[in-house]
BAFI-3210 file (N, C-alpha, C; in Angstrom, 3 decimals, decimal comma, padded with zeros to 6 digits):
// residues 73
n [1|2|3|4|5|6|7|8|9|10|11|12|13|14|15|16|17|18|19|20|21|22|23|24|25|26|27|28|29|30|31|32|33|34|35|36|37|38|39|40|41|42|43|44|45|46|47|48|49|50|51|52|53|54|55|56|57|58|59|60|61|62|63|64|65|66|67|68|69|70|71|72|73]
n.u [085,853|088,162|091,225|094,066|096,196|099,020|100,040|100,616|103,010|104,006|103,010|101,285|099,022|097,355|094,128|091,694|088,533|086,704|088,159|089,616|089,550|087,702|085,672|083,081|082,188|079,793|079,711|082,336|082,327|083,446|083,436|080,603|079,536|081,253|079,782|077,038|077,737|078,351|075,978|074,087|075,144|075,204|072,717|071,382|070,142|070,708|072,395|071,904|072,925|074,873|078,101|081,804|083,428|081,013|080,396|083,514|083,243|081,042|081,597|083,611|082,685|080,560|082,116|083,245|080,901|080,123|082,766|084,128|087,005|088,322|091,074|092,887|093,601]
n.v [103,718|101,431|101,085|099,999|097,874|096,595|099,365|101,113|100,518|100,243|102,216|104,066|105,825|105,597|104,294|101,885|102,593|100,532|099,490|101,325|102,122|104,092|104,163|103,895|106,066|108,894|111,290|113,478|117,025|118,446|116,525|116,398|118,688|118,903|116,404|117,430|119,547|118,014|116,350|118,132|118,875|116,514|116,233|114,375|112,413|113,421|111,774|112,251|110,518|108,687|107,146|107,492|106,332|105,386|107,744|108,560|106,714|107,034|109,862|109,303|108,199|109,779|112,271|110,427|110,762|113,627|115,002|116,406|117,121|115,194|115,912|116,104|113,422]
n.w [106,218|107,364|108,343|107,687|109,335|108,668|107,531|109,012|110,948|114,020|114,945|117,067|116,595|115,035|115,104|114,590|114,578|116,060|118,129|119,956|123,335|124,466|122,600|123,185|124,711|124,445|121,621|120,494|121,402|119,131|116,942|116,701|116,036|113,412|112,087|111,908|110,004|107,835|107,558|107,167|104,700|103,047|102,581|104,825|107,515|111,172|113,426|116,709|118,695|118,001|119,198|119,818|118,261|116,556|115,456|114,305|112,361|110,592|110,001|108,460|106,048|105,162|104,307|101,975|100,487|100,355|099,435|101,078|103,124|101,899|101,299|103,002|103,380]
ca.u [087,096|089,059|092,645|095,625|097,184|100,242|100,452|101,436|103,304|104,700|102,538|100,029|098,366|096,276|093,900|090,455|087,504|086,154|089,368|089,033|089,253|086,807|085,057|081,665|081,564|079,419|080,528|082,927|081,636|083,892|082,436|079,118|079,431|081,381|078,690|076,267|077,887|078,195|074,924|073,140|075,737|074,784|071,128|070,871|069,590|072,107|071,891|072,797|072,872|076,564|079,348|082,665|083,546|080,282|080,768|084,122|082,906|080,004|082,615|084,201|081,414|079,890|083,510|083,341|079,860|080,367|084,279|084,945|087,908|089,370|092,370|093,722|093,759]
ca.v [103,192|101,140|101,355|098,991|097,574|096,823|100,280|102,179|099,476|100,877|103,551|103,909|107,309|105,854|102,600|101,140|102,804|099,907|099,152|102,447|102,441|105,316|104,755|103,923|107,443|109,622|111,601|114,690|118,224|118,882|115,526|116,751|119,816|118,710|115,828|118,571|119,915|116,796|115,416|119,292|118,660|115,278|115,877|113,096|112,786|113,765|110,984|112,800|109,133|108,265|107,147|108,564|104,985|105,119|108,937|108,477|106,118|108,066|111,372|108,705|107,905|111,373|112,600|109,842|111,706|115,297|115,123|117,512|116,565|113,707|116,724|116,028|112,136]
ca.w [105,717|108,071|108,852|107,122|110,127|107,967|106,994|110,086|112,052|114,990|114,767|118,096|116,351|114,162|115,597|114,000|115,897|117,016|118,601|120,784|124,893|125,077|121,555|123,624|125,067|124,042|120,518|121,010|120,446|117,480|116,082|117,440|115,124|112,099|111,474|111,789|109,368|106,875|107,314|105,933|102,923|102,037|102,996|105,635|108,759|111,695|114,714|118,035|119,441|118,097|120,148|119,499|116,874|115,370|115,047|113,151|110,900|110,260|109,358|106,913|105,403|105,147|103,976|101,220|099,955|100,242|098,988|102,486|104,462|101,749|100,531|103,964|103,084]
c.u [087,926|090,634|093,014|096,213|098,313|100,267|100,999|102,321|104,476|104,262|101,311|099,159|097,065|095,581|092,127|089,600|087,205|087,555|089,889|088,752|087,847|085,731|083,303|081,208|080,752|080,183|081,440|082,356|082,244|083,258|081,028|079,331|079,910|080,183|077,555|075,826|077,478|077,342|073,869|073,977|075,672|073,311|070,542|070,750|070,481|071,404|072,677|072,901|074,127|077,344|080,203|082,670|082,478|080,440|081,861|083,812|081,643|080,403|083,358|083,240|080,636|081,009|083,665|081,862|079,933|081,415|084,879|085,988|088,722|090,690|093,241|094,324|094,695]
c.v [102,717|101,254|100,361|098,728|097,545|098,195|101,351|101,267|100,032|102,191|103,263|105,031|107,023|104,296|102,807|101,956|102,253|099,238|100,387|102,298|102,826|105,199|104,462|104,959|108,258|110,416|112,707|116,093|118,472|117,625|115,898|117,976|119,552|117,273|116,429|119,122|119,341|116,657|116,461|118,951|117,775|115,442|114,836|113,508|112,854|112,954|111,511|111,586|108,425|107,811|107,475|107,291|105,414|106,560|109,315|107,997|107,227|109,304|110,273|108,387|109,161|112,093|111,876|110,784|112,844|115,406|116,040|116,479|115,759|114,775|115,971|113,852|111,382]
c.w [106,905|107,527|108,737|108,425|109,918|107,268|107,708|111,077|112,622|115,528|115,919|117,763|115,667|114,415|114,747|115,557|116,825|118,056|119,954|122,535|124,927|123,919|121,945|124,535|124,042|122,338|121,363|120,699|119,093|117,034|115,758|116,038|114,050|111,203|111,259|110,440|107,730|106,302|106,885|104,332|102,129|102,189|103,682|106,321|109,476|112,770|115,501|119,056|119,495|118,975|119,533|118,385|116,315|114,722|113,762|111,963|109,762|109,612|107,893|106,069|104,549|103,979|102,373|100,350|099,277|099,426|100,530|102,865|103,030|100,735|101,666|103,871|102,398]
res [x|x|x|x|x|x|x|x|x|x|x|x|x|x|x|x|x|x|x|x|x|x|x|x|x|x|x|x|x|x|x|x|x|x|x|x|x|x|x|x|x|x|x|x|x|x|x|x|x|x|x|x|x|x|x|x|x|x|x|x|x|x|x|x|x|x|x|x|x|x|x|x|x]
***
């Protein structure tokens, strides 16, 4: 799920992955572990290959599946 530009404007908290300085590092460990998590609850395969962008998307995605995480949404 990308991110409404017109919906936070003025807002630097919340940016489009691919839009991301750093989003071609490596994933993060908490990413690293909550996709972990995800990808036993949807029954998919878990790629430890990610970068931190494809990672998020990948948690939205996952997130959209399972139902985890979309209360906080």
């Amino acid at each position: 799920m990308k991110n409404d530009p017109n919906n936070n404007k003025g807002s630097n908290t919340i940016k489009d992955p691919e839009d991301w300085t750093t989003g071609n590092e490596p994933m993060t460990g908490a990413q690293r572990s909550y996709l972990t998590t995800l990808s036993a609850e949807a029954g998919e395969a878990f790629n430890e290959e990610l970068t931190k962008a494809e990672a998020s998307e990948r948690i939205e995605e996952l997130q959209q599946k399972t139902g985890r995480g979309l209360e906080n949404q």
